[in-house]
PAZA-517089 format. One line per 5 residues: for each residue x, y, z of C-alpha. Coordinates in Angstrom, 3 decimals, padded with zeros to 6 digits. Example, Ala and Ser with C-alpha at 12.3 -4.5 7.8 and 13.67 -1.06 7.14 Angstrom:
BEGIN
012.300,-004.500,007.800  013.670,-001.060,007.140
This chain:
BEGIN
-001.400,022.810,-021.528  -001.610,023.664,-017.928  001.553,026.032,-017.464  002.035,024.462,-013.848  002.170,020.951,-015.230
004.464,021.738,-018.169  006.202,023.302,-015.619  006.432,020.375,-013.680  006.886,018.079,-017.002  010.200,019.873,-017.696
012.029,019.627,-014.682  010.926,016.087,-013.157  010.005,014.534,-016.401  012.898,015.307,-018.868  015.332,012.538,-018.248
015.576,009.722,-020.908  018.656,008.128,-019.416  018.124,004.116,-019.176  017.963,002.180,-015.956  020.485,-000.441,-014.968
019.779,-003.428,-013.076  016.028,-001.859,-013.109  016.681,001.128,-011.338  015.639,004.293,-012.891  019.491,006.417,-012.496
019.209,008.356,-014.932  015.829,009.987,-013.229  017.573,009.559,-009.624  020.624,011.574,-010.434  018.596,014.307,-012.328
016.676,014.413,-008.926  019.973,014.365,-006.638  020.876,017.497,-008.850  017.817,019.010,-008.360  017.435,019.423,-005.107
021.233,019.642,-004.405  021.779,022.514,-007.021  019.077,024.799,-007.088  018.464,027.797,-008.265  016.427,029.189,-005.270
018.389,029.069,-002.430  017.431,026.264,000.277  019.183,027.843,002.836  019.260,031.648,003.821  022.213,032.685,005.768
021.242,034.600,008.955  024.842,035.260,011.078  024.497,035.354,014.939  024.268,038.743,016.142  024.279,040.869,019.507
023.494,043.824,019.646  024.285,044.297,023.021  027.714,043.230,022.699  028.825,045.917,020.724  028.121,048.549,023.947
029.711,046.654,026.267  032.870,048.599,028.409  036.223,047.491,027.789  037.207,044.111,029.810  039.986,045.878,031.249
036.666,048.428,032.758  034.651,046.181,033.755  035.702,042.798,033.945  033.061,041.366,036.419  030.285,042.904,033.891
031.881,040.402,031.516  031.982,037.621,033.269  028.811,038.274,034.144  027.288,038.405,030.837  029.485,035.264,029.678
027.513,033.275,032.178  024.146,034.939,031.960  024.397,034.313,028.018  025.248,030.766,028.268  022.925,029.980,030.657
020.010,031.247,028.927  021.216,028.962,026.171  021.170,025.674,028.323  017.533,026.906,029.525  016.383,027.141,025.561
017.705,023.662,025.328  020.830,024.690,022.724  023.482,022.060,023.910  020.853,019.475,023.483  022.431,017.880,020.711
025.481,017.490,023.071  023.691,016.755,026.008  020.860,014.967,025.152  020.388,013.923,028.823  019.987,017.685,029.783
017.734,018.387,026.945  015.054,021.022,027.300  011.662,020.546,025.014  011.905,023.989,022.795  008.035,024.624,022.193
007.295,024.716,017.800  008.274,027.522,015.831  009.295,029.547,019.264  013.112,029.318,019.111  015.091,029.258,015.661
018.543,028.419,016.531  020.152,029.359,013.313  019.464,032.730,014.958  021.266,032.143,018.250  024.408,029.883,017.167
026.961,031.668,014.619  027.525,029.546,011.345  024.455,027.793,011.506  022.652,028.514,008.257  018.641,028.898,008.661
016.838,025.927,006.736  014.024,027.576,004.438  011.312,024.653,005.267  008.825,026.857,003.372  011.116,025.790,000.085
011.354,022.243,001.602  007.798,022.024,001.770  007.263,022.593,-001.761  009.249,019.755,-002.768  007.046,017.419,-001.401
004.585,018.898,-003.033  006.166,018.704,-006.152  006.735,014.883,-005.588  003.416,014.275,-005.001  002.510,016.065,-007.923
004.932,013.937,-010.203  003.150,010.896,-008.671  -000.082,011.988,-009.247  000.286,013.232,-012.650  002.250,010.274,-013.417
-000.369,008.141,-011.996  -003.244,009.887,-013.972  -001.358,009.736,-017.485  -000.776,005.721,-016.890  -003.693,004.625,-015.127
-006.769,006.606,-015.184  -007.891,008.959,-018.491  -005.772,010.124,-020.921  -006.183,012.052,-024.482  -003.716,012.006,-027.298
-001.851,014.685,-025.793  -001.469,012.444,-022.940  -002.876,014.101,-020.061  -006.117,014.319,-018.950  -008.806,014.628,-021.588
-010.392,018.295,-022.203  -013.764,018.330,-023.837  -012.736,019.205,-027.526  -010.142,016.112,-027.241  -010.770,012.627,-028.645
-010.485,010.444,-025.410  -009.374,006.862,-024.556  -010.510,006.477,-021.409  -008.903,004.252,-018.895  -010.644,003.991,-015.382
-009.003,005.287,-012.361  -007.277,001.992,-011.432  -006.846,000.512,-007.841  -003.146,-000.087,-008.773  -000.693,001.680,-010.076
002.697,000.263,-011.869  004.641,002.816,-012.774  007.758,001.085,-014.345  005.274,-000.479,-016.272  003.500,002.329,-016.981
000.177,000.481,-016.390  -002.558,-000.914,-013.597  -005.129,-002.812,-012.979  -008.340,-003.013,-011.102  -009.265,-004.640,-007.967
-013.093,-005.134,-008.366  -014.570,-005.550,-011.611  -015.154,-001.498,-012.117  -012.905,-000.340,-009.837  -012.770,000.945,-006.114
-011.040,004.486,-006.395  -008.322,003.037,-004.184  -005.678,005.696,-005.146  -007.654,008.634,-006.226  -010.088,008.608,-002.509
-007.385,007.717,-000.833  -005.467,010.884,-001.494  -008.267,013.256,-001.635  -007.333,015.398,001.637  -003.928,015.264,000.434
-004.790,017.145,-002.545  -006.864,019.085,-000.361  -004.332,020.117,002.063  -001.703,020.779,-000.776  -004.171,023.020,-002.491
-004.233,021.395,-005.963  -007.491,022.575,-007.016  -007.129,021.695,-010.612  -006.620,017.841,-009.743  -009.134,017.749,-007.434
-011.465,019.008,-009.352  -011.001,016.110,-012.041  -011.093,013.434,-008.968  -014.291,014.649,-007.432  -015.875,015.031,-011.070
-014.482,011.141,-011.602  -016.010,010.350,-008.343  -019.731,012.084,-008.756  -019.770,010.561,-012.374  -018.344,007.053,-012.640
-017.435,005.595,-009.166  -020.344,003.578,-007.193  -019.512,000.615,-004.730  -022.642,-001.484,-005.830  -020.395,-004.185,-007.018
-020.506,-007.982,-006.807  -017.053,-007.814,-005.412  -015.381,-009.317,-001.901  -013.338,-006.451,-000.544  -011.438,-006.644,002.911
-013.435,-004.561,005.584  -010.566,-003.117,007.431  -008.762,-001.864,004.673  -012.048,-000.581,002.793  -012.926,001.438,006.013
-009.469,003.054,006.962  -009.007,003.992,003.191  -011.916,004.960,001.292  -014.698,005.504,004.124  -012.125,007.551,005.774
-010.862,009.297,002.102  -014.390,010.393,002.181  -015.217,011.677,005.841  -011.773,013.373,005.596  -012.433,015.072,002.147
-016.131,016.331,003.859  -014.713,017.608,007.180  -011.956,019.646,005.017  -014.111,020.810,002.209  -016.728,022.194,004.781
-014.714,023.661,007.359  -011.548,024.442,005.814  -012.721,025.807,002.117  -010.055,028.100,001.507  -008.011,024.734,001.123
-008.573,023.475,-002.542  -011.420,025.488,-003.064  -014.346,024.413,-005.091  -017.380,025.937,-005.451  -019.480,022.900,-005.533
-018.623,021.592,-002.100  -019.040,024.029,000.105  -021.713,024.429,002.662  -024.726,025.018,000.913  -023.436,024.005,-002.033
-025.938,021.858,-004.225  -022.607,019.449,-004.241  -021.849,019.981,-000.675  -022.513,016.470,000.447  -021.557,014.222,-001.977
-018.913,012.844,000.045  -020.449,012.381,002.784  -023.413,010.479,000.458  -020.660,007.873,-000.630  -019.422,007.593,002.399
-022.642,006.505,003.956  -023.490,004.163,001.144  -020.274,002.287,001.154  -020.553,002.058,005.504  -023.918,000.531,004.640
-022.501,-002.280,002.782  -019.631,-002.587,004.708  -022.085,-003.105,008.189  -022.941,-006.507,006.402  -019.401,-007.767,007.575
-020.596,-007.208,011.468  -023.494,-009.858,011.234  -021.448,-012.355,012.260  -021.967,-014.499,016.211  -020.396,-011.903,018.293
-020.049,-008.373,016.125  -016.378,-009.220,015.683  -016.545,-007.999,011.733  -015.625,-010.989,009.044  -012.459,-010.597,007.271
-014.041,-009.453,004.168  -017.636,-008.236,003.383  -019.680,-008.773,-000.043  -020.551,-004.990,-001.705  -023.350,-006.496,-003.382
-024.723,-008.815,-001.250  -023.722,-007.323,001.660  -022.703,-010.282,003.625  -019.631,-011.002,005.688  -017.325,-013.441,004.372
-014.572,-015.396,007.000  -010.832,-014.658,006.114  -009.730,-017.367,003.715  -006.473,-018.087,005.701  -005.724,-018.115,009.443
-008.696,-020.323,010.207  -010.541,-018.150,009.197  -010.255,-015.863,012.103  -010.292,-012.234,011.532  -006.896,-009.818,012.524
-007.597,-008.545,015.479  -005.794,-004.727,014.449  -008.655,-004.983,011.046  -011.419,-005.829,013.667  -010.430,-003.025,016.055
-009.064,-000.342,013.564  -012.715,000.632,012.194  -014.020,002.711,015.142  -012.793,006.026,013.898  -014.536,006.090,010.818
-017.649,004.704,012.007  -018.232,006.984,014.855  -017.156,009.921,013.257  -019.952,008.737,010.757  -022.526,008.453,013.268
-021.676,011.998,013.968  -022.604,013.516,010.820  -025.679,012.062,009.730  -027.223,010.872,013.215  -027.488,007.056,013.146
-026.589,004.657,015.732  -026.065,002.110,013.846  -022.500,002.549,012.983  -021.519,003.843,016.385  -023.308,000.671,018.235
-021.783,-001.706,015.971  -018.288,-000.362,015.728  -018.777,-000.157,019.508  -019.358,-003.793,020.504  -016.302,-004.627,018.880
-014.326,-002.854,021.551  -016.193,-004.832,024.155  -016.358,-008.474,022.964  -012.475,-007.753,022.885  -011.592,-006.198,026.064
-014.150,-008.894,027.844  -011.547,-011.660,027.417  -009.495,-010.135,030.524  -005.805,-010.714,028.643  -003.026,-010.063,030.462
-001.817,-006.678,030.824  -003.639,-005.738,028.078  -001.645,-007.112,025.182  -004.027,-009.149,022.611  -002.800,-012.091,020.627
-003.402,-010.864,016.896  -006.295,-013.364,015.368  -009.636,-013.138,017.072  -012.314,-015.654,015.524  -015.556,-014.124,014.600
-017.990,-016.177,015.214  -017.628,-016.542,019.239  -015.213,-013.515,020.006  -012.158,-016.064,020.984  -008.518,-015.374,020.278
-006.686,-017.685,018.152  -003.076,-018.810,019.298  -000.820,-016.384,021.568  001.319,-014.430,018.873  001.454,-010.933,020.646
003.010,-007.915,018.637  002.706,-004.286,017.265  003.734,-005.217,013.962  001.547,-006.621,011.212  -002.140,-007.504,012.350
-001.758,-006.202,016.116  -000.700,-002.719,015.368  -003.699,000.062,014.788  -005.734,-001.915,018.015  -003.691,000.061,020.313
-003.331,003.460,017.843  -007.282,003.236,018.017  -007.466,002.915,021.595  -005.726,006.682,023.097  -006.871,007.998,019.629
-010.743,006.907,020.269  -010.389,008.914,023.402  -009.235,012.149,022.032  -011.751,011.850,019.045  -014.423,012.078,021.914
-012.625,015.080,023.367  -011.674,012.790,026.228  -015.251,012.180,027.554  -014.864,008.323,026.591  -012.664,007.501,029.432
-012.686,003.852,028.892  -010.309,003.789,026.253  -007.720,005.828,027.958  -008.229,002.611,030.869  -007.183,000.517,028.057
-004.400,002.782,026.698  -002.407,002.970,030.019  -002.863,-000.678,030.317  -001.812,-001.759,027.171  001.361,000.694,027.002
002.294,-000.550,030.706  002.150,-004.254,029.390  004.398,-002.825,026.519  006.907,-001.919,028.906  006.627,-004.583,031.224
006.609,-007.380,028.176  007.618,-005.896,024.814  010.526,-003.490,025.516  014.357,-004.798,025.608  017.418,-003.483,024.818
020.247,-004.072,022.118  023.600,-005.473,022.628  026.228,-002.715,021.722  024.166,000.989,021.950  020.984,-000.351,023.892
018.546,000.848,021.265  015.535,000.478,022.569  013.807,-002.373,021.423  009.936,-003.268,020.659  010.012,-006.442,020.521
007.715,-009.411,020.030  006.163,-012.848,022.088  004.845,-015.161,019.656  005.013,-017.814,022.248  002.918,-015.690,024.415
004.147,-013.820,027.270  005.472,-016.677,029.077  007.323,-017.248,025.608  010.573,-016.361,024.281  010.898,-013.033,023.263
011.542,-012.118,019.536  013.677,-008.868,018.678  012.044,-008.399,015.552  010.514,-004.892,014.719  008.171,-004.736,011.429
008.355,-000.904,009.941  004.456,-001.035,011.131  005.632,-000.726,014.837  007.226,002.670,014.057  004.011,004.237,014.644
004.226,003.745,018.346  006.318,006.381,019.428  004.583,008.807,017.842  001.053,007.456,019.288  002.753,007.871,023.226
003.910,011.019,022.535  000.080,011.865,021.338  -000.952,010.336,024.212  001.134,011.335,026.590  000.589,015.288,026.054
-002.751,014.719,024.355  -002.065,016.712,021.188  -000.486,019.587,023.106  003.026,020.614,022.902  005.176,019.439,025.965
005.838,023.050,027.476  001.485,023.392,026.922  001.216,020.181,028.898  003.493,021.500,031.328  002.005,024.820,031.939
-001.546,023.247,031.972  -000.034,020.893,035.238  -000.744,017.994,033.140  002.916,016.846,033.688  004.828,014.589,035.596
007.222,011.742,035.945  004.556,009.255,034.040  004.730,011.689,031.223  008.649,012.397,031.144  009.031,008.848,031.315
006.755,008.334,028.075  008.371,010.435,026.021  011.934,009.391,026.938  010.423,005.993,025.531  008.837,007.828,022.341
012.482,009.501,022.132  013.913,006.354,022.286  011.768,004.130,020.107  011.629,006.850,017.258  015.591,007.001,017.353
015.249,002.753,016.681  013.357,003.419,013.800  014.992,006.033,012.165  018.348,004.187,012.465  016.167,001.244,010.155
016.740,004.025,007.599  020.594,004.980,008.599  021.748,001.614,008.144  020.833,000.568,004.529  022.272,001.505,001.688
019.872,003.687,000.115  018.653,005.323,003.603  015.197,003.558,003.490  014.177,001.680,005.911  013.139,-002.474,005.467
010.325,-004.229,005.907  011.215,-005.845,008.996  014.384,-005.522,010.967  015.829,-007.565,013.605  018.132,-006.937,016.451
021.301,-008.049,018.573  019.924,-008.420,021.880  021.996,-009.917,025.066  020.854,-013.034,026.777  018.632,-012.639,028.212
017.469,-009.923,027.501  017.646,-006.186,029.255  014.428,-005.411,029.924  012.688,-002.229,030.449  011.295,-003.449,033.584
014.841,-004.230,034.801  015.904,-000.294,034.513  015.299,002.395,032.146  018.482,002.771,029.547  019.679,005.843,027.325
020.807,004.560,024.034  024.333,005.690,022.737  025.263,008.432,019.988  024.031,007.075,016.665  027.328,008.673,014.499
027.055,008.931,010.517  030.887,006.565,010.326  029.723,003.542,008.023  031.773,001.205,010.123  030.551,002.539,013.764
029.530,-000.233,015.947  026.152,000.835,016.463  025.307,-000.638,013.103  026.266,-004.105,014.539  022.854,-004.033,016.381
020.923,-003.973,013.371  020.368,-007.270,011.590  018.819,-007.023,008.311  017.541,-010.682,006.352  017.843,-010.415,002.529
013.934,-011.419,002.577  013.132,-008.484,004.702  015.090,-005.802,002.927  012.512,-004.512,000.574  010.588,-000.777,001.065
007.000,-000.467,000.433  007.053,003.255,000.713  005.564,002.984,004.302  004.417,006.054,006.668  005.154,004.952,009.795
008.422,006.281,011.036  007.618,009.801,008.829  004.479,010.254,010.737  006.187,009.474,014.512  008.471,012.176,013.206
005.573,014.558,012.380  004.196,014.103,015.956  007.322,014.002,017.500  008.171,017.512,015.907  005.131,019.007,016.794
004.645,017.945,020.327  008.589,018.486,021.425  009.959,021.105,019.037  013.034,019.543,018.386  013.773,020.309,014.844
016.113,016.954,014.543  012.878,015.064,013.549  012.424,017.507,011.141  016.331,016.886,009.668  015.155,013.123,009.637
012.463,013.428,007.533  013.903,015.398,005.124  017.236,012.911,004.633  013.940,010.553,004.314  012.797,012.440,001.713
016.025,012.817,-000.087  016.875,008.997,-000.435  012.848,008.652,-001.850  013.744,011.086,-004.432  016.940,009.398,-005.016
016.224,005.834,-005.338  012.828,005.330,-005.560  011.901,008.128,-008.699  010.702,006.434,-011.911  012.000,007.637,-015.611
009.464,009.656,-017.650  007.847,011.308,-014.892  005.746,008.325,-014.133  006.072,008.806,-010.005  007.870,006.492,-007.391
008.104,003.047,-006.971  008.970,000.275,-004.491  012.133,-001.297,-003.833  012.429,-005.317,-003.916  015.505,-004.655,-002.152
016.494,-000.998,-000.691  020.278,-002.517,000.709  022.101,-002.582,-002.372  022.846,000.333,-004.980  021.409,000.848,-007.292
018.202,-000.916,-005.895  016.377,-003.438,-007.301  012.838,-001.931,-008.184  009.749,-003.445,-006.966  006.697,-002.124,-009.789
004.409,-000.696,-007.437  003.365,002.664,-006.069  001.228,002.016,-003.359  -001.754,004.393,-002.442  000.067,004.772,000.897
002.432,006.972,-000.866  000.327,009.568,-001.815  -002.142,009.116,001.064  000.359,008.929,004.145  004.342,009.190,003.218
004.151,012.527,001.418  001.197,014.349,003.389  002.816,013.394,006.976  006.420,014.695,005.246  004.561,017.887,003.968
002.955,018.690,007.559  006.404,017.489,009.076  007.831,020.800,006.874  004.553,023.086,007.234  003.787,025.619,009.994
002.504,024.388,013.153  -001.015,025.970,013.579  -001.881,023.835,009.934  -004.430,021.241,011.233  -003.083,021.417,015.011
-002.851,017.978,016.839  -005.297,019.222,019.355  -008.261,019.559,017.677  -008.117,016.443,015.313  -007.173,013.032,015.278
-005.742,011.057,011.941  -006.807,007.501,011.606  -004.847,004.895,010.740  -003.878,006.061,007.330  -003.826,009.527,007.853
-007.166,010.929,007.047  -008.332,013.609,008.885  -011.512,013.164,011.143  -012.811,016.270,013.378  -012.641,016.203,017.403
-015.922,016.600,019.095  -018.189,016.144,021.568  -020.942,013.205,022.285  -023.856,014.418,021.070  -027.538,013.140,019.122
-027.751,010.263,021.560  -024.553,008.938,021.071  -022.224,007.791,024.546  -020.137,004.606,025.475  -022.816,001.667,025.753
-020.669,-000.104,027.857  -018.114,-000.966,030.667  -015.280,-002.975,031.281  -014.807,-005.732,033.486  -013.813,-006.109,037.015
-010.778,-007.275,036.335  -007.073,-007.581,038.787  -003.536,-006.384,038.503  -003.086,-008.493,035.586  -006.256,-007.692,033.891
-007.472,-011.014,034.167  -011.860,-010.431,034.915  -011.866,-010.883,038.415  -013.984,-013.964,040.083  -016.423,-011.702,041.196
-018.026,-012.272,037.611  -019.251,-015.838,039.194  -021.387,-014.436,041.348  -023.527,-013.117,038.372  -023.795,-017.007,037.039
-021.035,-016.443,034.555  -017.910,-018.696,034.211  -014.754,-017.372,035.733  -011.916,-016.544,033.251  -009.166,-017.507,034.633
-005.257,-017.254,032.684  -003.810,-019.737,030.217  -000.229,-021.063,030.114  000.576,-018.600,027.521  -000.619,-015.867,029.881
-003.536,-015.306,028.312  -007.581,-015.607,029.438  -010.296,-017.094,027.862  -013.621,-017.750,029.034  -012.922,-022.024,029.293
-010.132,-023.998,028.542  -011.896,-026.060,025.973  -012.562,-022.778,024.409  -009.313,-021.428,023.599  -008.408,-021.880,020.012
-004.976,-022.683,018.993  -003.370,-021.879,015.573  -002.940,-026.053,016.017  -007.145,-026.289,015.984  -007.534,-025.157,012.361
-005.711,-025.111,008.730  -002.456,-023.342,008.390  -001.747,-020.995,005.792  001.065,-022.350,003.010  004.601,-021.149,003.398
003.418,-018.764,000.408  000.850,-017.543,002.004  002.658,-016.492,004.980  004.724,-014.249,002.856  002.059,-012.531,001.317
000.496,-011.803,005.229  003.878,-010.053,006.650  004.014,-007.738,003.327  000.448,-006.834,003.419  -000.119,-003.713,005.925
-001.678,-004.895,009.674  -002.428,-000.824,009.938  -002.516,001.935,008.739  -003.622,001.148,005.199  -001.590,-001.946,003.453
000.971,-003.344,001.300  -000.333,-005.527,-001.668  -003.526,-004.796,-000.352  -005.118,-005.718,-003.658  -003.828,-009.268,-002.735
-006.614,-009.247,-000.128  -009.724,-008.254,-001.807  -010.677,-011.704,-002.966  -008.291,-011.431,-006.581
């Protein structure tokens, strides 16, 4: 047996305890001891000292050399930024892995986040081993099969129960859902071993020519991108995992770049439709785009504009304009309906490029449109300037529109307009919208630190004033976690606003202390529904953390995420070693287990915690960008033809197209009631015009991920 996984076996594995209620204790108190009682040491004590101090003259000598010193030293402490936990107003950004302050402030112990890092790896190792004795191959012995052992062969399935200890498929012979979608996770963790088995599974018994309806948007951001992330990393990072077989020159070398193009082929079919806007779904086998069965059959508009990453990188490597051109259009049929301050209701229809209803958010099914926008830019090494037009719009609208305050501590607020932004405004925040912060603090800085920025003279109020909101909105979501009983976050959370509401655009507000006392009144302001309590395992506050750490310094983020991590270990660990789970409901203890470990997990939650607790220069910000569920695409330049085909609009103040468009013979757009445009009246589509989805099937749409790869996914994919 593999000494590393018997060594893993024995101390995640062991426990045999039985669960109460359905939640695994007996495994969640082994792991609560495990990480609490170590035999390594997680923290290495490193006192303050001075040299200095020791050869100073007697105070009664030399009293104004004191003094002096007193205030020179604590000075140069309020310039590194030390206080800023007291004075968070007066805060100075401390650039990554420059300043330790264990080493400055006596009796603060220095964290070893070498040690931390490795027990993410070891979770993710529990979840795939788990995940690969249940639900993919196994032998007698009950791990993988070796070539002398008899072997009952399960294929790698799609989805993963492992409470049940089972899965199932979501096309007929499967779509590698989990094991691409963690391929540059197993990359970047360097687990050569199970690699190795996944790329052999993949060269050997995975192939996408399937009579199976699959959902485009979820297809692209997980498995075309598991693949042009596994080929970027295996070619110019192959130290990282290595195999022979893939690297450059390697008879092997592009195999996944050879899948990836085949299954962007059949996903292209989904783009035939009247405008380019991509159908909901898309045929493997046929290769034809298929309308989404619910929401009048309009497509999301985060799917439709979430697929430009992928694509273009794509057109990158192998030279064909095809994907670039068509993942292009989308961006213009959108932007050419002139809405209003850049904020998009979140169903576009198809077949004629109209929106459907006025429902404007950031959560579910609005969400990656605007990650994709700032992030398109910086993929292009900034020579796409277009999309950063659209960026500043759409984060200005934000503020104008979106942003509100709550009632006791004036947490910042995203909010939504369902109504429309003449509409009331709706204090709800999905977990999805805790990518934002993270995304303006990318954008603002561009993948720099903030003192890089600053000594570059790319600073200045706009940019302060960004990341006071990042700041802001990342300490809203990581109070989503502080407030339930097991630490993880809900679904969807709403707040205790004032009315009306404070808005952003009335005056900027600093939220107050956020204290660990169970009964502070801070907690007041969060109002969780029983409905909305459950945890899907999601990314999105984790990775604003990552960015937020990397581009500020501040090493609370880093604290965050790993009191993240602990409650994951804690609640969420399954017995027998068979990974992590979802909670139906993560606000009472013990939780009530959901059966379901999504791919999410192992493809986003763990590898943005593991890079939240790894150096800084591993995969720097500035020369890559992540897509919407964390795969890792090169930055480069336009090259082989390639450049923006197109240009926005004249459009005014609003962002409505301007009447100058009737002077080329084409009908004036002009702004709805709801504060939208469209190109006629008669032409706007309301949610009124076609079929509304059951009460059921409502449900199903706000657990199912907008972005960023989704919940209950499988639910989508025509089963």
């Amino acid at each position: 047996m593999d000494p590393v996984r018997a060594s893993a076996n024995s101390s995640w594995a062991a426990s045999k305890m039985p669960s109460q209620n359905g939640n695994a204790n007996g495994i969640g108190r082994k792991l609560e001891g495990y990480f609490d009682n170590r035999q390594l040491p997680m923290y290495k004590d490193k006192p303050y000292s001075y040299v200095s101090s020791r050869r100073k003259p007697p105070p009664y000598k030399r009293p104004q050399i004191l003094l002096g010193s007193f205030l020179v030293f604590f000075g140069l402490l309020y310039w590194l930024g030390i206080f800023s936990p007291l004075l968070r107003k007066s805060r100075r950004i401390i650039e990554p892995g420059k300043v330790d302050l264990s080493r400055l402030m006596p009796g603060l112990a220095a964290v070893d986040w070498e040690d931390r890092r490795e027990r993410v790896k070891e979770a993710f190792v529990l979840s795939w081993d788990g995940y690969e004795k249940n639900a993919w191959a196994t032998s007698p012995s009950g791990y993988p099969p070796s070539r002398a052992d008899p072997v009952l062969v399960l294929t790698g399935y799609d989805v993963y129960y492992p409470l049940s200890k089972s899965g199932r498929q979501m096309a007929a012979n499967g779509m590698g859902w989990i094991i691409v979608d963690a391929l540059d996770t197993l990359m970047i963790m360097n687990l050569t071993s199970r690699l190795t088995h996944a790329r052999e599974w993949i060269s050997t018994s995975l192939s996408y020519d399937q009579d199976q309806e699959v959902n485009t948007f979820e297809t692209t951001i997980r498995m075309l991108g598991g693949f042009l992330s596994a080929y970027y990393l295996s070619t110019t990072y192959p130290d990282l995992a290595p195999i022979a077989d893939d690297d450059r020159g390697a008879a092997g070398e592009d195999l996944y770049l050879e899948k990836a193009a085949d299954l962007a082929d059949r996903l292209l079919g989904a783009y035939e439709s009247g405008t380019g806007i991509p159908y909901a779904s898309v045929n493997l086998k046929s290769l034809q785009g298929v309308p989404s069965h619910a929401d009048g059959g309009a497509s999301s508009t985060a799917e439709a504009t979430s697929v430009q990453l992928e694509m273009k990188y794509l057109a990158i490597l192998t030279g064909e304009k095809n994907y670039w051109e068509k993942a292009e259009k989308v961006m213009q049929i959108v932007d050419d309906n002139g809405m209003e301050d850049g904020l998009l209701p979140i169903f576009i229809y198809a077949d004629d490029g109209n929106f459907r209803g006025n429902n404007i958010r950031l959560g579910s099914r609005g969400d990656s449109y605007y990650e994709y926008l700032i992030k398109q830019y910086l993929q292009t090494s900034k020579q796409e300037p277009v999309y950063l037009d659209m960026w500043e719009q759409s984060l200005a609208g934000v503020r104008k529109h979106l942003i509100t305050y709550s009632k006791d501590s004036s947490f910042s607020v995203l909010a939504e307009r369902p109504n429309g932004l003449r509409g009331k405004i709706s204090p709800k925040m999905d977990h999805l919208v805790c990518f934002m912060p993270g995304t303006i603090a990318l954008a603002a800085t561009g993948g720099l630190t903030v003192n890089e920025a600053r000594k570059a003279g790319k600073w200045g109020k706009k940019q302060e004033d960004e990341m006071r909101l990042a700041e802001e909105l990342t300490k809203t979501c990581w109070g989503m976690y502080k407030v339930m009983a097991t630490g993880l976050a809900p679904e969807i959370t709403f707040f205790e606003i004032d009315d009306p509401p404070r808005m952003e655009s009335d005056g900027v507000v600093r939220s107050k202390p956020m204290s660990d006392d169970k009964d502070a009144s801070w907690r007041s302001d969060y109002a969780v529904k029983p409905m909305d309590s459950h945890n899907l395992q999601r990314p999105e506050t984790v990775e604003s953390l990552f960015y937020m750490w990397r581009i500020t310094g501040d090493v609370e983020y880093r604290e965050w995420g790993w009191e993240m991590f602990k409650a994951f270990m804690k609640y969420t660990a399954v017995e027998d070693g068979a990974g992590f789970t979802s909670l139906s409901d993560a606000n009472v203890i013990p939780p009530a287990l959901k059966d379901n470990m999504e791919s999410f997990w192992m493809a986003e939650t763990l590898k943005y915690l593991y890079l939240l607790f790894s150096p800084t220069d591993l995969l720097p910000l500035d020369k890559i960008v992540l897509n919407t569920e964390a795969h890792i695409f090169p930055r480069f330049e336009l090259a082989r033809g390639l450049k923006t085909g197109w240009k926005r609009k004249p459009r005014d103040a609003d962002g409505h197209i301007i009447a100058a468009e009737k002077a080329e013979g084409k009908e004036e757009k002009t702004p709805s009631a709801a504060g939208t445009a469209a190109p006629a009246a008669a032409a706007v589509k309301s949610a009124s015009e076609s079929p509304e989805k059951s009460p059921v099937s409502v449900v199903k749409v706000e657990e199912t991920r907008g972005s960023g790869g989704g919940g209950v996914a499988q639910e989508r994919i025509g089963l």
